[in-house]
Structures are given as C-alpha cells and as structure tokens.
mmCIF file of the N, C-alpha and C atoms, coordinates in Angstrom:
data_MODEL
# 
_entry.id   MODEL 
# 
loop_
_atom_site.group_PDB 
_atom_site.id 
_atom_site.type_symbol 
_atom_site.label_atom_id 
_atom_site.label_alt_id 
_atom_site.label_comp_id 
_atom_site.label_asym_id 
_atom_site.label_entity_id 
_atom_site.label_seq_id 
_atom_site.pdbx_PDB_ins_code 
_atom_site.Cartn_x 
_atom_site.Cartn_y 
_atom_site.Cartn_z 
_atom_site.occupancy 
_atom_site.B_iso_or_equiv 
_atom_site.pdbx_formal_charge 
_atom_site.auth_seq_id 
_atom_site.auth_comp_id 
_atom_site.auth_asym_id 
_atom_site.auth_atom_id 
_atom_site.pdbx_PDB_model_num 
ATOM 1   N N  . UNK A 1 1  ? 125.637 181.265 89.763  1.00 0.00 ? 1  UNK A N  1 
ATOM 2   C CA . UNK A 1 1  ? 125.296 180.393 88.650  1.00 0.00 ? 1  UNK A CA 1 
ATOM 3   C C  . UNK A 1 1  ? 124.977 181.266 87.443  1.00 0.00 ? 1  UNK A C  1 
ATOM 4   N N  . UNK A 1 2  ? 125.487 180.563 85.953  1.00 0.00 ? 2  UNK A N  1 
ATOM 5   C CA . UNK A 1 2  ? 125.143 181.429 85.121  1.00 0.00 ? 2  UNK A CA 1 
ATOM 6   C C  . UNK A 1 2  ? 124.181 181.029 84.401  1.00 0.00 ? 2  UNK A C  1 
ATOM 7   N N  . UNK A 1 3  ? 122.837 181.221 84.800  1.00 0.00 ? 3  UNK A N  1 
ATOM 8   C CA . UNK A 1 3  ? 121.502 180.492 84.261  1.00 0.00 ? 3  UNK A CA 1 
ATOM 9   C C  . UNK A 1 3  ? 121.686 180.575 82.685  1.00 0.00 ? 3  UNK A C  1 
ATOM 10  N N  . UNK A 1 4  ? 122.104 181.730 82.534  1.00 0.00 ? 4  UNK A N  1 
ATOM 11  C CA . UNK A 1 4  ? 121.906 181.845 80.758  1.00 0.00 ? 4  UNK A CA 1 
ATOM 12  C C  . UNK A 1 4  ? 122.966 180.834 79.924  1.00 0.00 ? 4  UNK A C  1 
ATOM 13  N N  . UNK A 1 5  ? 124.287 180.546 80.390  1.00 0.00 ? 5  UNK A N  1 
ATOM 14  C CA . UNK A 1 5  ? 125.260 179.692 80.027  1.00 0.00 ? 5  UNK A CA 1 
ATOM 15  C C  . UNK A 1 5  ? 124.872 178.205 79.893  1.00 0.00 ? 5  UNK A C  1 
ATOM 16  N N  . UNK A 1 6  ? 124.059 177.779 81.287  1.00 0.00 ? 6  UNK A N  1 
ATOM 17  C CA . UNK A 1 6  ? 123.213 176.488 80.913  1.00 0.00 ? 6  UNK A CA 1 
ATOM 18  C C  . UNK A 1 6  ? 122.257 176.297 80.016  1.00 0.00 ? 6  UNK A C  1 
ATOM 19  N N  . UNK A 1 7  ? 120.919 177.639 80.036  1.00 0.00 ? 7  UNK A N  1 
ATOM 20  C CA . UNK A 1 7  ? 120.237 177.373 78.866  1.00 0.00 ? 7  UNK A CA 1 
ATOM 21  C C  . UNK A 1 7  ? 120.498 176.874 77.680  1.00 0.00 ? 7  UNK A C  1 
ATOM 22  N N  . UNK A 1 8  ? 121.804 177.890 77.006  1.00 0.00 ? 8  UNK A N  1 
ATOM 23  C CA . UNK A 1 8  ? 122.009 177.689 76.169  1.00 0.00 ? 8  UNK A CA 1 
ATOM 24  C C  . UNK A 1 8  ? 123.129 176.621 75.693  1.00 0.00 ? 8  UNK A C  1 
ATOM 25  N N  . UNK A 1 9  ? 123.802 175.836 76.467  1.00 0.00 ? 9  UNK A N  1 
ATOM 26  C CA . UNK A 1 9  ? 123.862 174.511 76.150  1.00 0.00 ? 9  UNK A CA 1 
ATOM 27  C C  . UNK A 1 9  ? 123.361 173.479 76.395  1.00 0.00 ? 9  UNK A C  1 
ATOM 28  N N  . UNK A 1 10 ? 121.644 173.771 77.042  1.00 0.00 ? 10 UNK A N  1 
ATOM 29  C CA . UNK A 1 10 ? 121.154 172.736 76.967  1.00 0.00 ? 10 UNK A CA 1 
ATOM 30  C C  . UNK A 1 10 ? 120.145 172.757 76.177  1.00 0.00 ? 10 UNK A C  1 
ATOM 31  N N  . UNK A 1 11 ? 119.803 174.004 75.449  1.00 0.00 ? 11 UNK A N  1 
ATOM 32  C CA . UNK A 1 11 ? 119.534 173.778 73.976  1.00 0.00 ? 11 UNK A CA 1 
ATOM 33  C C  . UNK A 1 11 ? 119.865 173.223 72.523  1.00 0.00 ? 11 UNK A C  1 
ATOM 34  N N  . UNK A 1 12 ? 121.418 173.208 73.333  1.00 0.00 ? 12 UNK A N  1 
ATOM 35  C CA . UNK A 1 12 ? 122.111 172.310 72.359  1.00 0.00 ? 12 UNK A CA 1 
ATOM 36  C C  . UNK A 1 12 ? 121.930 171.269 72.476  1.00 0.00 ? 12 UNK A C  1 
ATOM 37  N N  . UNK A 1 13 ? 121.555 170.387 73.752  1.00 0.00 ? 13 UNK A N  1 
ATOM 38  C CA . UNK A 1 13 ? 121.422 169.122 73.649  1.00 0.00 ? 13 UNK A CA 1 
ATOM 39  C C  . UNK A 1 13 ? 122.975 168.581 74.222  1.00 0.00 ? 13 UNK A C  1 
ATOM 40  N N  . UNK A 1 14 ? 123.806 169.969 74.424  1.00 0.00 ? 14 UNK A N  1 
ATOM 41  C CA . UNK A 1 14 ? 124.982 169.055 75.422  1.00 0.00 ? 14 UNK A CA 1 
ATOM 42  C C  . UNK A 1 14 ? 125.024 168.994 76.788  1.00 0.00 ? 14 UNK A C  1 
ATOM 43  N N  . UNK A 1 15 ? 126.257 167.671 76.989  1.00 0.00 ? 15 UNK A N  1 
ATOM 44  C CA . UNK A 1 15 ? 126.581 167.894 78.345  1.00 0.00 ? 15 UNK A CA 1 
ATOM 45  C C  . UNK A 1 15 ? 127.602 168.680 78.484  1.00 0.00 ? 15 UNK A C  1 
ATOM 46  N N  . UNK A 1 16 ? 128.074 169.395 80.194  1.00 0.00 ? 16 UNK A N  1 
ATOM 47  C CA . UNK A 1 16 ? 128.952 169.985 80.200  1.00 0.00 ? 16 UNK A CA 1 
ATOM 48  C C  . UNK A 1 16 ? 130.487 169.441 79.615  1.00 0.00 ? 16 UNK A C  1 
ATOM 49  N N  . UNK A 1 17 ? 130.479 168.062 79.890  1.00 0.00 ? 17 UNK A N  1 
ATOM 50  C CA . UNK A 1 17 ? 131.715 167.330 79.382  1.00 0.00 ? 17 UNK A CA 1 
ATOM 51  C C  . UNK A 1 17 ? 132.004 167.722 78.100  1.00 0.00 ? 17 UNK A C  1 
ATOM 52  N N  . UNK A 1 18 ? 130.880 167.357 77.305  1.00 0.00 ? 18 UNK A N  1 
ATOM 53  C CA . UNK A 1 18 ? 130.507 167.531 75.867  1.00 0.00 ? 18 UNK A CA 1 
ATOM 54  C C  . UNK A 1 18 ? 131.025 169.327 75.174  1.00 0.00 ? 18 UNK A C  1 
ATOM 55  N N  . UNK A 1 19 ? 130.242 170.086 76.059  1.00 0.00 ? 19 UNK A N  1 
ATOM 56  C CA . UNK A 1 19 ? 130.650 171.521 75.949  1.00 0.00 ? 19 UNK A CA 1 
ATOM 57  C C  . UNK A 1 19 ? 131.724 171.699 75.714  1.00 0.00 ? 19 UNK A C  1 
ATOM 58  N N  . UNK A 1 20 ? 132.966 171.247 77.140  1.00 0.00 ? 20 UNK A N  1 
ATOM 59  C CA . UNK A 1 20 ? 134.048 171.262 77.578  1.00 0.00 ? 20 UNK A CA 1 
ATOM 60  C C  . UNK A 1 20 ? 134.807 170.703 76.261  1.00 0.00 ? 20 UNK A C  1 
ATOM 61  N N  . UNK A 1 21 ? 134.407 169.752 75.888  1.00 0.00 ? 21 UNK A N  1 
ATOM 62  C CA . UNK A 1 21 ? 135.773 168.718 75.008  1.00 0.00 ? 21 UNK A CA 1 
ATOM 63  C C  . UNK A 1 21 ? 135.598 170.091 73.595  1.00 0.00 ? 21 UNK A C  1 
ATOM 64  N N  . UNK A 1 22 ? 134.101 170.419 72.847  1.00 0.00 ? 22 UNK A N  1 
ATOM 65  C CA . UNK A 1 22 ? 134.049 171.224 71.906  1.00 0.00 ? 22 UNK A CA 1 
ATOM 66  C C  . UNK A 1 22 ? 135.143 172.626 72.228  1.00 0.00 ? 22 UNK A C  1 
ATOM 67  N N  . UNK A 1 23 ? 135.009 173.374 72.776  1.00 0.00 ? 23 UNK A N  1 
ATOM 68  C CA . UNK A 1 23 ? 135.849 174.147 73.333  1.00 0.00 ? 23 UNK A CA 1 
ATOM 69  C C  . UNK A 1 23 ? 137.350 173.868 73.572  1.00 0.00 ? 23 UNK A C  1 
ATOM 70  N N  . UNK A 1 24 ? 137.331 172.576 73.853  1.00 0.00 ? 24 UNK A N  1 
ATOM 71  C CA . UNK A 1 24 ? 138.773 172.484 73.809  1.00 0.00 ? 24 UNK A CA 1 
ATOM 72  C C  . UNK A 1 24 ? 139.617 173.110 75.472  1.00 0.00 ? 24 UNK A C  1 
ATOM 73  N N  . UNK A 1 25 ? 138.524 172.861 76.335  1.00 0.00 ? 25 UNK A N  1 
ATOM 74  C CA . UNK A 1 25 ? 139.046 173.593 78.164  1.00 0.00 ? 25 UNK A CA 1 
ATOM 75  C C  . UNK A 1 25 ? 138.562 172.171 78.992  1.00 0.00 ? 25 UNK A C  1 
ATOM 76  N N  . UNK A 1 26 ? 139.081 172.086 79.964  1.00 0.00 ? 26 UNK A N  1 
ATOM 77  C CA . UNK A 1 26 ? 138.563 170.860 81.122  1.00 0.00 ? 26 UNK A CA 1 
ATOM 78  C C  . UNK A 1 26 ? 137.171 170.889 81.301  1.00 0.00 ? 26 UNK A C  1 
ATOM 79  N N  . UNK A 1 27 ? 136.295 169.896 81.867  1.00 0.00 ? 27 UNK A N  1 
ATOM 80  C CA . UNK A 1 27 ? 135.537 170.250 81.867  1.00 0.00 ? 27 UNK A CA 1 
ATOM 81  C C  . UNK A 1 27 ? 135.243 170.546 83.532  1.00 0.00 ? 27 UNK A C  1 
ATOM 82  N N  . UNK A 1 28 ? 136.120 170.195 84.564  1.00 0.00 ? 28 UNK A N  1 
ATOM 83  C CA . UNK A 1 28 ? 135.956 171.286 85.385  1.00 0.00 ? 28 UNK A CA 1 
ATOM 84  C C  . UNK A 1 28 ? 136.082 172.515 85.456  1.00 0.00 ? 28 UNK A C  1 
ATOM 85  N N  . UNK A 1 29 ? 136.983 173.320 84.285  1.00 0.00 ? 29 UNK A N  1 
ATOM 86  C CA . UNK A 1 29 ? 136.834 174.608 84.451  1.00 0.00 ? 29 UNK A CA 1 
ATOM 87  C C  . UNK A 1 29 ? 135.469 174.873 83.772  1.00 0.00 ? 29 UNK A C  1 
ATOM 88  N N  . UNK A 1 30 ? 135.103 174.551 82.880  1.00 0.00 ? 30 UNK A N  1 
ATOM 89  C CA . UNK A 1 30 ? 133.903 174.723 82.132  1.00 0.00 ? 30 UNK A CA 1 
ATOM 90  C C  . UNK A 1 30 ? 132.756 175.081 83.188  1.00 0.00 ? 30 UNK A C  1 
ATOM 91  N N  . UNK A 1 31 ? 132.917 174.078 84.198  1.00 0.00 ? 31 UNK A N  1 
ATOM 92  C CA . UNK A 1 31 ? 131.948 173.948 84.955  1.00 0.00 ? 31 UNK A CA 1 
ATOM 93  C C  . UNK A 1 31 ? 131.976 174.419 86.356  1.00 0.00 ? 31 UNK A C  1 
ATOM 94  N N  . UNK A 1 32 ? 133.423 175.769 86.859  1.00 0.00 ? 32 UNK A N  1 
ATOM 95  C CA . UNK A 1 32 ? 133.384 176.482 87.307  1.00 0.00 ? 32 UNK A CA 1 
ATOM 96  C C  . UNK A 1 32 ? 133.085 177.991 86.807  1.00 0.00 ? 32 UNK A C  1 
ATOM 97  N N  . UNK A 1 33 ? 133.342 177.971 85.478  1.00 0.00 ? 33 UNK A N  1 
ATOM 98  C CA . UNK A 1 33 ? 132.578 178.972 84.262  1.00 0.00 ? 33 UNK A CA 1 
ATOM 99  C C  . UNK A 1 33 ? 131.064 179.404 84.852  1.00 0.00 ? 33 UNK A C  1 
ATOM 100 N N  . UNK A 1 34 ? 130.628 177.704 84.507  1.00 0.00 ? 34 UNK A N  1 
ATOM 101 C CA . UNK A 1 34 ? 129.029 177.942 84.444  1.00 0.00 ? 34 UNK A CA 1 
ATOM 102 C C  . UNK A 1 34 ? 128.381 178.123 85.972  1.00 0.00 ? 34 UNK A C  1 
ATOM 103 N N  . UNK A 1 35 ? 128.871 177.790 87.043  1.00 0.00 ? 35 UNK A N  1 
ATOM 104 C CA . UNK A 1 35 ? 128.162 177.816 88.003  1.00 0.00 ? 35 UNK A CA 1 
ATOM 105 C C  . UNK A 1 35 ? 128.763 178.769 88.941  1.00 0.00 ? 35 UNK A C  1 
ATOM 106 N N  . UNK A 1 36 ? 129.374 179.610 87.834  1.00 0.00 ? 36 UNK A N  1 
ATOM 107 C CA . UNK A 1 36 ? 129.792 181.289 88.557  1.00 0.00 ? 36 UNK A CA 1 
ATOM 108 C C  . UNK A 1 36 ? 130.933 181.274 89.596  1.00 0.00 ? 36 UNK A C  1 
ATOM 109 N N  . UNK A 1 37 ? 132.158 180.043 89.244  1.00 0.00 ? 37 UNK A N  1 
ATOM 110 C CA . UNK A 1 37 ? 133.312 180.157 91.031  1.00 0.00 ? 37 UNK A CA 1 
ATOM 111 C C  . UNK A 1 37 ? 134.054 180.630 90.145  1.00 0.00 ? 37 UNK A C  1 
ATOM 112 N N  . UNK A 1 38 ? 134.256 180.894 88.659  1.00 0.00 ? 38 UNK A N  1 
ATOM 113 C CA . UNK A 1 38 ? 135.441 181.540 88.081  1.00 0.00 ? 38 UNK A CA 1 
ATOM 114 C C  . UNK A 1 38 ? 134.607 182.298 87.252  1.00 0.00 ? 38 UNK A C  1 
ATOM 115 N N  . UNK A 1 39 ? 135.284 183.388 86.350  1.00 0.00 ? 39 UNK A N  1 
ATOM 116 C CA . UNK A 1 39 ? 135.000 184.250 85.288  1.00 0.00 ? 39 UNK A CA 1 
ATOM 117 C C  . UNK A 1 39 ? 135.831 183.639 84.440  1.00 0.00 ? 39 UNK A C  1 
ATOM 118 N N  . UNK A 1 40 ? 135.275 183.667 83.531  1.00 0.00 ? 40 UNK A N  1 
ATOM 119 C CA . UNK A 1 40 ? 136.055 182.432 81.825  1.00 0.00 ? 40 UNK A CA 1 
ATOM 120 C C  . UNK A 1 40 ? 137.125 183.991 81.441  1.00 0.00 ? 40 UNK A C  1 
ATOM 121 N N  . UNK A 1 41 ? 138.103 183.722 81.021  1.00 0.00 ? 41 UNK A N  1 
ATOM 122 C CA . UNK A 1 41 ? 139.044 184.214 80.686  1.00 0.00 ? 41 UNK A CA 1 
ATOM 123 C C  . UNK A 1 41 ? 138.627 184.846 79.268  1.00 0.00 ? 41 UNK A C  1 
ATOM 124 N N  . UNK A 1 42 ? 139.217 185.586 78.818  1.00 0.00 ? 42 UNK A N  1 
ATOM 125 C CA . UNK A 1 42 ? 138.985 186.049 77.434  1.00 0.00 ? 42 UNK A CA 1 
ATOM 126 C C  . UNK A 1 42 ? 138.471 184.717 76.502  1.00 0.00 ? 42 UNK A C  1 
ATOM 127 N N  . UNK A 1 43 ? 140.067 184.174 76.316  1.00 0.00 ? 43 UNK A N  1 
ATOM 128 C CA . UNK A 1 43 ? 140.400 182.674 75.516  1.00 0.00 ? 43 UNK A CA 1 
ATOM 129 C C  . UNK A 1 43 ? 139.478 181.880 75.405  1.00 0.00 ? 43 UNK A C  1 
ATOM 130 N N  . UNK A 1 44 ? 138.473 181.550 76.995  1.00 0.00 ? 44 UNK A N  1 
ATOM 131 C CA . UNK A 1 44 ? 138.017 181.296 77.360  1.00 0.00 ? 44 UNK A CA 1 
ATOM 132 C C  . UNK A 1 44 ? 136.716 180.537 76.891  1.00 0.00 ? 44 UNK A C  1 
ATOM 133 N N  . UNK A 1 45 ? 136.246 182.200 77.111  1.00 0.00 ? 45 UNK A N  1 
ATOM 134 C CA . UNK A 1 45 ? 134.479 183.068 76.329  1.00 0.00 ? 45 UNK A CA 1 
ATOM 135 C C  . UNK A 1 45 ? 134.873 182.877 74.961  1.00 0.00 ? 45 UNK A C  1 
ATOM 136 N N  . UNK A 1 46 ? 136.011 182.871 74.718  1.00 0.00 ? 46 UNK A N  1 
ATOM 137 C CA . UNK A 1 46 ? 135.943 182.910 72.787  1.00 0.00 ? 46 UNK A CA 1 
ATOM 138 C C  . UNK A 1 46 ? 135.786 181.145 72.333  1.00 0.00 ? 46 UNK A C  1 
ATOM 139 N N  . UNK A 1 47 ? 136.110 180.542 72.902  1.00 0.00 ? 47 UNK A N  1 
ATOM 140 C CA . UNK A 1 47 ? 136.432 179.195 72.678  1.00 0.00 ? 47 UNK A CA 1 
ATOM 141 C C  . UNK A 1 47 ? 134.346 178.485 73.215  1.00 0.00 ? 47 UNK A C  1 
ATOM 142 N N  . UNK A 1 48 ? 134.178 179.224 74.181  1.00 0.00 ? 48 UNK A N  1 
ATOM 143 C CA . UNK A 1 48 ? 133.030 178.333 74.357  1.00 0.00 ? 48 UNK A CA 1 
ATOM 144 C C  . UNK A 1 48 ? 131.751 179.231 73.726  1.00 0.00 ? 48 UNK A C  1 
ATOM 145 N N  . UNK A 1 49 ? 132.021 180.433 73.880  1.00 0.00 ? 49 UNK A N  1 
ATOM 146 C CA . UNK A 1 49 ? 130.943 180.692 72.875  1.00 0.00 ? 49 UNK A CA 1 
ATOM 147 C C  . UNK A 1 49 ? 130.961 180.853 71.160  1.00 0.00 ? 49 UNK A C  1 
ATOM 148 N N  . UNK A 1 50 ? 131.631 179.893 70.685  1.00 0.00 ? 50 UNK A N  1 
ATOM 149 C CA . UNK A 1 50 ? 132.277 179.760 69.508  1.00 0.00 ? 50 UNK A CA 1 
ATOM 150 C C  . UNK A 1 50 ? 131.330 178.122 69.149  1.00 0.00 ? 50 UNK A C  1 
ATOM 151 N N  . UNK A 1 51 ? 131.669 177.310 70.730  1.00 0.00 ? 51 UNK A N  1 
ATOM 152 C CA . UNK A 1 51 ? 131.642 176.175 70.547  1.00 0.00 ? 51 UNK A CA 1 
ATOM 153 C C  . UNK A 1 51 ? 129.794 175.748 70.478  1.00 0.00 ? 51 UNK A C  1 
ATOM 154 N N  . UNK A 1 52 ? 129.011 176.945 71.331  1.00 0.00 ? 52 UNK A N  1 
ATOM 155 C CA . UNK A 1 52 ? 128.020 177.230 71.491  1.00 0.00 ? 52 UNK A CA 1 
ATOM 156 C C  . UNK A 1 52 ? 127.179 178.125 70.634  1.00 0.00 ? 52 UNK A C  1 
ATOM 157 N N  . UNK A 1 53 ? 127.669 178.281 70.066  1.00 0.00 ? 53 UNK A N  1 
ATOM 158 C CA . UNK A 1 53 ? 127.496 179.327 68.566  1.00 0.00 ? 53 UNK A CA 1 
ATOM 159 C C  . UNK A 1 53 ? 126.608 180.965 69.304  1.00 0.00 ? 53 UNK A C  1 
ATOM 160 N N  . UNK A 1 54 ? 127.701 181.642 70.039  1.00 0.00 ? 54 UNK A N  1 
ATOM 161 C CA . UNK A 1 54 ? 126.783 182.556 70.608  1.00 0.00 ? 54 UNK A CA 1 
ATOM 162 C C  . UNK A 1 54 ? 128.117 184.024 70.688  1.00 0.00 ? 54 UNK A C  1 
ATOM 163 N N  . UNK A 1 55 ? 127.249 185.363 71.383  1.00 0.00 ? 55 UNK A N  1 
ATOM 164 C CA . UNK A 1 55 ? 128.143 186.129 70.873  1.00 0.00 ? 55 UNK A CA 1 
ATOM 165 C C  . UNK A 1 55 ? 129.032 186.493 72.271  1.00 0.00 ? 55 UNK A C  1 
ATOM 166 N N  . UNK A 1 56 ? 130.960 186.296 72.411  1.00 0.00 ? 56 UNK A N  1 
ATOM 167 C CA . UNK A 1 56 ? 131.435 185.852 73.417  1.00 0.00 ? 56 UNK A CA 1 
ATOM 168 C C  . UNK A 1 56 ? 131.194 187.192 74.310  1.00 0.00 ? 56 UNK A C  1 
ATOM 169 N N  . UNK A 1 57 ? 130.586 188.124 73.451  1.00 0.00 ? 57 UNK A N  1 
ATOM 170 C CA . UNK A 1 57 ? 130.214 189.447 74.924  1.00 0.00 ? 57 UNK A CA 1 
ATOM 171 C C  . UNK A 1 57 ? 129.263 189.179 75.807  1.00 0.00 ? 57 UNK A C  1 
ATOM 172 N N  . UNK A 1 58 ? 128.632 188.057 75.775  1.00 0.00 ? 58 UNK A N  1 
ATOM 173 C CA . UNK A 1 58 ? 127.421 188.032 76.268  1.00 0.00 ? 58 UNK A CA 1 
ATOM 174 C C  . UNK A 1 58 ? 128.434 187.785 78.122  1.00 0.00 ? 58 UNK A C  1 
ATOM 175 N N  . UNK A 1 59 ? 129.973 187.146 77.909  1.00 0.00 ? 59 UNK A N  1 
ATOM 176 C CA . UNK A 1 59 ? 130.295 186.626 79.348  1.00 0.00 ? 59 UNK A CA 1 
ATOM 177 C C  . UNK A 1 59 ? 130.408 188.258 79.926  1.00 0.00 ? 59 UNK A C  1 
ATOM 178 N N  . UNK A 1 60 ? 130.739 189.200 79.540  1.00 0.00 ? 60 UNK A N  1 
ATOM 179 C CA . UNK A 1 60 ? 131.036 190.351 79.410  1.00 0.00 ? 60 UNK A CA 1 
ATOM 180 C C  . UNK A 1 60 ? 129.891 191.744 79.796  1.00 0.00 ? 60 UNK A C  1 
ATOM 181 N N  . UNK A 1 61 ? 128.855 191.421 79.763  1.00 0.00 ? 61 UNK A N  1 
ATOM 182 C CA . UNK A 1 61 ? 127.775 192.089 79.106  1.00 0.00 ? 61 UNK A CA 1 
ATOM 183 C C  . UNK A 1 61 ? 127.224 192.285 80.704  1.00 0.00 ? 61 UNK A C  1 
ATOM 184 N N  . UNK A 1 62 ? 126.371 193.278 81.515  1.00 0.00 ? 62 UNK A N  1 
ATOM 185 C CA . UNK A 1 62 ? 126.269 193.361 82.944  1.00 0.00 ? 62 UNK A CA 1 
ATOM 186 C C  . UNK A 1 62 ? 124.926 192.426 82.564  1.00 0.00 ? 62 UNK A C  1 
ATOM 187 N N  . UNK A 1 63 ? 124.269 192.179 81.468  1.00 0.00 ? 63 UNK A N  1 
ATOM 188 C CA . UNK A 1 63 ? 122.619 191.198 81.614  1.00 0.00 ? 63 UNK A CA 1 
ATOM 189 C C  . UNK A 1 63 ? 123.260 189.429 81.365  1.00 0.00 ? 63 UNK A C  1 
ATOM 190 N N  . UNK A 1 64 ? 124.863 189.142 81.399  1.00 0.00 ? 64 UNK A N  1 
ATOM 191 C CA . UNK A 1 64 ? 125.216 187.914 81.248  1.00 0.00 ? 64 UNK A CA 1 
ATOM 192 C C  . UNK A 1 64 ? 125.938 187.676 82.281  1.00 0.00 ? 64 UNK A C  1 
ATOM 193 N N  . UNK A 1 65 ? 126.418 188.674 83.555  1.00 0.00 ? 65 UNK A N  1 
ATOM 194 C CA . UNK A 1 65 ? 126.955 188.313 84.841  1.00 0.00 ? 65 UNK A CA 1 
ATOM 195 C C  . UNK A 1 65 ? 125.688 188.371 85.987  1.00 0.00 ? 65 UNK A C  1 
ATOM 196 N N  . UNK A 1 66 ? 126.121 187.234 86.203  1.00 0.00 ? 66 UNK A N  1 
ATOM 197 C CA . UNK A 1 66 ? 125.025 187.294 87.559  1.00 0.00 ? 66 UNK A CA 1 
ATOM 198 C C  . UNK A 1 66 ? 125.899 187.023 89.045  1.00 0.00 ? 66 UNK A C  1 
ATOM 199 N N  . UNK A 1 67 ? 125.481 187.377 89.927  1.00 0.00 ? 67 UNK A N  1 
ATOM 200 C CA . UNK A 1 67 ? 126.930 187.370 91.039  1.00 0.00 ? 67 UNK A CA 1 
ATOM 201 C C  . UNK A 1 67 ? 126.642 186.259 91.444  1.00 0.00 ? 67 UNK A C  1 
ATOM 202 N N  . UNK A 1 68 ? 127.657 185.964 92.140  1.00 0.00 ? 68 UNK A N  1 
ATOM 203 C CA . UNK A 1 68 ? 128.037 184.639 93.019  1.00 0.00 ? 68 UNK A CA 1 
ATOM 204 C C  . UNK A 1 68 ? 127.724 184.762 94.474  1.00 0.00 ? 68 UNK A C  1 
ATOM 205 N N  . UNK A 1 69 ? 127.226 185.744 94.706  1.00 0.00 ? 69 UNK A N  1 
ATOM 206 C CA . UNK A 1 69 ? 126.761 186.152 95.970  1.00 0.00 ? 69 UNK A CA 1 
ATOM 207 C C  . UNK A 1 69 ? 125.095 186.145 96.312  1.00 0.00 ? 69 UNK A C  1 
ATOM 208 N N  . UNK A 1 70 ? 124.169 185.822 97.196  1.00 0.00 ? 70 UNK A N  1 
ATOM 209 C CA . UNK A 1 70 ? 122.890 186.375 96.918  1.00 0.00 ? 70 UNK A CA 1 
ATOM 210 C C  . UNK A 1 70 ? 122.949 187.484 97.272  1.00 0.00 ? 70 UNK A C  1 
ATOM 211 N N  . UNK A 1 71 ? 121.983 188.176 96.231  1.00 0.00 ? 71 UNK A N  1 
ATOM 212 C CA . UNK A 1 71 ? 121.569 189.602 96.652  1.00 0.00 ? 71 UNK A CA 1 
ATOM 213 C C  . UNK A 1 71 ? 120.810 190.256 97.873  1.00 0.00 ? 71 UNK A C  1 
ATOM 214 N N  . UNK A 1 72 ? 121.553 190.991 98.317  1.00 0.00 ? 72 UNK A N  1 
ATOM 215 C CA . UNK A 1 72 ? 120.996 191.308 100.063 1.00 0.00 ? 72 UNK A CA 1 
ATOM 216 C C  . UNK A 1 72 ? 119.907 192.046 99.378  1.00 0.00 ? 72 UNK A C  1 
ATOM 217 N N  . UNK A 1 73 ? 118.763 191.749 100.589 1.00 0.00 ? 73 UNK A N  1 
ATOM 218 C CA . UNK A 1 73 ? 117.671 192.336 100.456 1.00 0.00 ? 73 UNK A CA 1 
ATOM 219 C C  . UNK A 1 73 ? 117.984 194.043 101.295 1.00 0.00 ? 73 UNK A C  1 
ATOM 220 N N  . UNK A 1 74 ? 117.232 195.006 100.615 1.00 0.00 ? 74 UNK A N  1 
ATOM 221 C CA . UNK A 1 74 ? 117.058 196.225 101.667 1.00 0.00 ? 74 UNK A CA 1 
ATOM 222 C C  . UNK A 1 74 ? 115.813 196.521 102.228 1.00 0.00 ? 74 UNK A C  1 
ATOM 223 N N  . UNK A 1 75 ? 116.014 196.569 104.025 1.00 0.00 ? 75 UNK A N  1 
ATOM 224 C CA . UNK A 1 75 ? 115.247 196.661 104.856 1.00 0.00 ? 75 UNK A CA 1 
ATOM 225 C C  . UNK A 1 75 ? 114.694 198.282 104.355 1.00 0.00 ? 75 UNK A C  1 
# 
C-alpha cells in the first residue's frame, strides 16, 4: 500500500474514481497504483501527480516506495 498516495488525495477531498477520471487512467489501475499491485508507469506518475498537484518523483523516490511484501522481521 502506498500510504503516502492516499494521504495525499485524501487531502484533496477525492475519491479514487475522482483521482482516476482527473488523470485521465481507469480507476482500477489507479487503484492498483495506490495499493501497491502495480508501479504507475512513467505516463502514469506524470498524469496523477499533476492531477494531485505533487512532485511525480515522489513514485520514484526510495521514501515514496513502500513494498508489497511485509517486512521480515530478523531473529
């Protein structure tokens, strides 16, 4: 999940649909974007963090990927 991707459109006050249509992408991909089963494509990140008014390195950035995996603990 990309906690920071939700924050910040739900500071906007949108829904993902809502996100999705601004951007101009489905809003199932949108919403495999946000809950980390895909990585947004270049096109992507430019289109929704455009639509989100934010900077598109952030999809890019190692403090804006969070894995899709949980993190194993070390014994």
């Amino acid at each position: 999940m990309r906690h920071w991707l939700v924050q910040m459109r739900k500071a906007k006050g949108f829904t993902q649909d809502e996100t999705a249509k601004l951007a101009g992408i489905s809003r199932s991909y949108y919403a495999e974007i946000e809950q980390g089963r895909k990585d947004a494509s270049g096109r992507a990140a430019k289109l929704i963090s455009s639509a989100l008014d934010f900077d598109m390195n952030l999809f890019f950035a190692n403090v804006g990927r969070e894995s899709r995996q949980n993190p194993k603990k070390i014994a």
